[in-house]
Structures are given as C-alpha cells and as structure tokens.
N, C-alpha and C positions, 0 to 999 in steps of 0.2 A: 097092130097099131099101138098097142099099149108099149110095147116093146122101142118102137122108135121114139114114142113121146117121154120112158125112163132114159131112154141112151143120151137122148137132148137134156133132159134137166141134171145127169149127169155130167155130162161134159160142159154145160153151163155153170154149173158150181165149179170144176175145176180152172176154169177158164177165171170166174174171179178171185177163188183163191189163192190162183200165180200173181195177184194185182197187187194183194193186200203185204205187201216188202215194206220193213221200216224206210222211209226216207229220208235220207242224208240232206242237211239243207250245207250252203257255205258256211261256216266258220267267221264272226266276225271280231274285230279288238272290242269289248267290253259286253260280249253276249256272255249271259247268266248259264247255270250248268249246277247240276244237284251230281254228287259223288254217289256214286250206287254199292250194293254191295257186290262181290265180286265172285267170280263161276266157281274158283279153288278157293283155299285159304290167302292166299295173298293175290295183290293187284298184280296184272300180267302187263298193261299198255299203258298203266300210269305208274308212272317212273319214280315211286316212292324210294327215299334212300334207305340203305340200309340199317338196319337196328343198329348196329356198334356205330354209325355216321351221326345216329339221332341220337345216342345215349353220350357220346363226346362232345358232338353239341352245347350237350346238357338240356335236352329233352326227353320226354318219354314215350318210350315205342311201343305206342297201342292203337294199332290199324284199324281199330272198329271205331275209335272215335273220330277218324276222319270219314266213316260211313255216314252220309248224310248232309255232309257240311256244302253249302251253300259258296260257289267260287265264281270266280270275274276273269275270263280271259283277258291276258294283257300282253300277247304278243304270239303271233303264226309265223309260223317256218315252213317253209315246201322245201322236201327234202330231194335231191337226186332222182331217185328211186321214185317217186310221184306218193310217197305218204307225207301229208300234214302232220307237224309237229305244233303242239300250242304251249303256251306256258299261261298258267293261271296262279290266280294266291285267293286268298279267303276272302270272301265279302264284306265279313265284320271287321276288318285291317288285319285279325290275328296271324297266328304260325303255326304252322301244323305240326302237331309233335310239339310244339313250345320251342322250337328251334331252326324251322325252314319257313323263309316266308313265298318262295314261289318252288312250283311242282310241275313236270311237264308230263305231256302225254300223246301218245300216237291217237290223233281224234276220230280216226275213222273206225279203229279196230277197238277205239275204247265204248265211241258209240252201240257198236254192233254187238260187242258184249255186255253192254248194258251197266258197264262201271261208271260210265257218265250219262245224265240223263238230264231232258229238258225240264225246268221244273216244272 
C-alpha cells in the first residue's frame, strides 16, 4: 500500500512540474521589457550591431551597459518562417552605445533565453 501511495505522490509531482513552462504572452507596440544578461558573452537573439558599426558611429561598445536597460517596443514583424521580429529603443529616449537608437530582436527566442525579460 505504501508503495502505491509513493508511485502516486510521485507521478503527481511530475505531472505538475511538466505545467510550470515559462509563458509566452503576445507581443504588443508599446509593451515595457528589461534587457537581461545573456547565456554567452555576447547577445545571441538580440541583434546588437557590431563593435567596429558602434565605434564609427561614434559610440562606445560596451555590451554590459545595455544589461539592464529599461526598452519600449515600437514595432513587430512576423517573419515567413513564423518567428516574431520586434524592434524596440530605450525608455529614457536615449541610444544604446551612444550611437543606435532602435535594436531588434527575435522575441520568442530572446524570451526563452532570458536576454529580455518582463520587468
């Protein structure tokens, strides 16, 4: 008996921790989003330009100070392929790097890695 009543509270725990999946909500124009820090050294899904792109600019290319930064989406794309494309820029009006003021990003694979996050 004891045996049946472990196998149950067993498979009752794994039963809700198949439930507990981050949830993906829609995407809307002017939903809020906190920049996260990122799994590698550099962002994979958000589409930071390159250093030498920021440095001719005339800004400076330091990835860590956009960890953090508070953004405004300001326009969604559906791509072909069925990934969401967004384009976002800073909350406070500024530019990222001192030289871009909008940045895009694949949202569903930036969610899921946790480079963008609800605040």
């Amino acid at each position: 008996m004891i045996k049946y009543a472990i196998a149950l509270l067993f498979s009752v725990g794994m039963l809700t921790a198949q439930e507990n999946t981050i949830k993906q909500t829609n995407v809307e124009v002017g939903d809020v989003f906190e920049i996260g820090k990122p799994e590698a050294n550099k962002y994979k899904h958000i589409d930071f330009p390159h250093e030498n792109f920021i440095i001719k600019r005339g800004g400076i290319a330091n990835y860590k100070r956009a960890e953090g930064a508070t953004v405004v989406v300001t326009s969604i794309k559906e791509k072909k392929d069925g990934t969401t494309q967004i384009k976002f820029k800073k909350k406070d009006g500024g530019r990222f790097f001192g030289s871009h003021t909008t940045i895009q990003a694949n949202y569903h694979e930036a969610i899921s890695s946790g480079e963008l996050m609800m605040p």
